[in-house]
N, C-alpha and C positions, 0 to 999 in steps of 0.2 A: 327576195326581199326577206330580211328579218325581221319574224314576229316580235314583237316587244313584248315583256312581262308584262302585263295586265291583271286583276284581281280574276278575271276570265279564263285566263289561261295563262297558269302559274308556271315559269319553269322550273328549271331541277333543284335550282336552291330554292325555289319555295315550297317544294312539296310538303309537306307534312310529315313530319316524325315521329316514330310510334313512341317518343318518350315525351306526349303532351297528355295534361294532368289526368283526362277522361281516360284516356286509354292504360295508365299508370293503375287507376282506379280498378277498372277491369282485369285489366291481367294479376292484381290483389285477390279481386274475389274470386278468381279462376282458380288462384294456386292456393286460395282459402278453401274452397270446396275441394277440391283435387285433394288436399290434406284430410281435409273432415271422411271424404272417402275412405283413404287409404290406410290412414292411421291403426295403429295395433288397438283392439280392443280387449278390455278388461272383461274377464268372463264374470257375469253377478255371483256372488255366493249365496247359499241360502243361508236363515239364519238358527242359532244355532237349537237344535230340538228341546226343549223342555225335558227338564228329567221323568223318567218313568214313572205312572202313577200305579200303584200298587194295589189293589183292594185286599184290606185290613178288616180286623176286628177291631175297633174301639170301644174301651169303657167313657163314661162319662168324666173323669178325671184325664185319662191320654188326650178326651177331645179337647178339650179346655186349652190346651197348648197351641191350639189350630185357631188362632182368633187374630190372625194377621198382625200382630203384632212381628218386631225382631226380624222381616222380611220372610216370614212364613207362608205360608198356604191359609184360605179363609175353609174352614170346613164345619158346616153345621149339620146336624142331621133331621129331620124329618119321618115321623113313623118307621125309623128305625134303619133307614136309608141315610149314610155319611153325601155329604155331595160337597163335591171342591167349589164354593162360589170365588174363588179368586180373579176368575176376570170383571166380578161384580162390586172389585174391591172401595170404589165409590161408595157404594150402598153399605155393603157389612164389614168394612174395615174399619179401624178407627177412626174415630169421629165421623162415621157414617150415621145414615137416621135408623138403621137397622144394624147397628153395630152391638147391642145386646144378643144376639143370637149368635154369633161369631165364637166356635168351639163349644156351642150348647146344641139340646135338644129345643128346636126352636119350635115342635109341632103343637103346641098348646098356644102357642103365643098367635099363629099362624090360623089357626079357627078359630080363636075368639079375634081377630083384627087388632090382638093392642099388639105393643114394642115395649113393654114395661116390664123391667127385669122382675116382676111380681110374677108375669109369667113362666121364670124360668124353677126349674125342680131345682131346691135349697141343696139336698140331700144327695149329692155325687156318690156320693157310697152307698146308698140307697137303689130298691130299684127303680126301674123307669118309670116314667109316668103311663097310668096303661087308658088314657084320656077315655077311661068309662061314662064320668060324668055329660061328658058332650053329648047334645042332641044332636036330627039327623041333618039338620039345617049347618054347624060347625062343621061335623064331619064332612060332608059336601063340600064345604068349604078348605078344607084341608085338602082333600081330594085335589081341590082344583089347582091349590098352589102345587101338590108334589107331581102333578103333573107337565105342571110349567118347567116346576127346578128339573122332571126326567129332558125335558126338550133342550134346555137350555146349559144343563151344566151335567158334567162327570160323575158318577155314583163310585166314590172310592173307597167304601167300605159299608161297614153294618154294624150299627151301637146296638151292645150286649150289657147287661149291669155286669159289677164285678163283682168277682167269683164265682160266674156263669162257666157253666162247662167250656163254651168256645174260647173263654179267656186264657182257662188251665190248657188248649190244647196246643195255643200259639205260641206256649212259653217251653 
């Protein structure tokens, strides 16, 4: 007796074809992964090193040029320590709130807490400021910023007045 095709028992023209849309689907994201496997990959580069920083002698006039302006370096110094602040260029570049200290000697400004270019020394050809006047409570206080700027930023040189021996001997 001949079975008859029934929804039970499919015969050979109803089997199933593997080109019905579910399985279309699957063998996509088979040969999607299978790709994502295989695929050549791209080696990362690193990127590319910052230029060398140098430690220098500056006078008060070289530093001035350091005040992030013209896509420069921010470098101010501190009791007589230069320090690169350029990744802080937020803060001491232009139109930063501490952007007066940018290519100055900012340590007078820094113990007494103001940012007012009153604190900076007029007199670039002059010597440094030798902040005798500060008591010990300022001093402490300076202490405690040059301590932060050592942790946090580059010391790339040493401000000298001009016409200080170290000046004539880099020339």
């Amino acid at each position: 007796m001949d079975k008859q095709a029934s929804p039970d028992h499919p015969d050979a023209t109803q089997v199933a074809s593997i080109g019905t849309p579910i399985n279309l689907i699957l063998i996509s994201l088979l040969a999607l992964l299978i790709y994502l496997r295989l695929r050549p990959r791209t080696i990362p580069t690193a990127p590319a090193a910052p230029p060398p920083t140098v430690f220098r002698v500056f006078t008060p006039p070289e530093l001035t040029e350091f005040d992030g302006t013209a896509n420069k370096p921010i470098y101010f110094a501190v009791r007589g320590q230069v320090f690169d602040v350029s990744p802080g260029r937020n803060f001491y570049g232009p139109g930063g709130p501490y952007a007066n200290f940018a290519g100055r000697d900012a340590s007078r400004g820094l113990a007494l807490g103001s940012f007012d270019e009153s604190m900076l020394t007029e007199d670039l050809q002059g010597p440094l400021d030798p902040l005798k006047d500060l008591d010990e409570g300022q001093m402490e206080a300076l202490k405690g910023w040059e301590e932060r700027f050592l942790e946090k930023y580059l010391v790339v040189g040493k401000l000298v007045p001009v016409g200080s021996e170290e000046v004539k001997e880099k020339k």
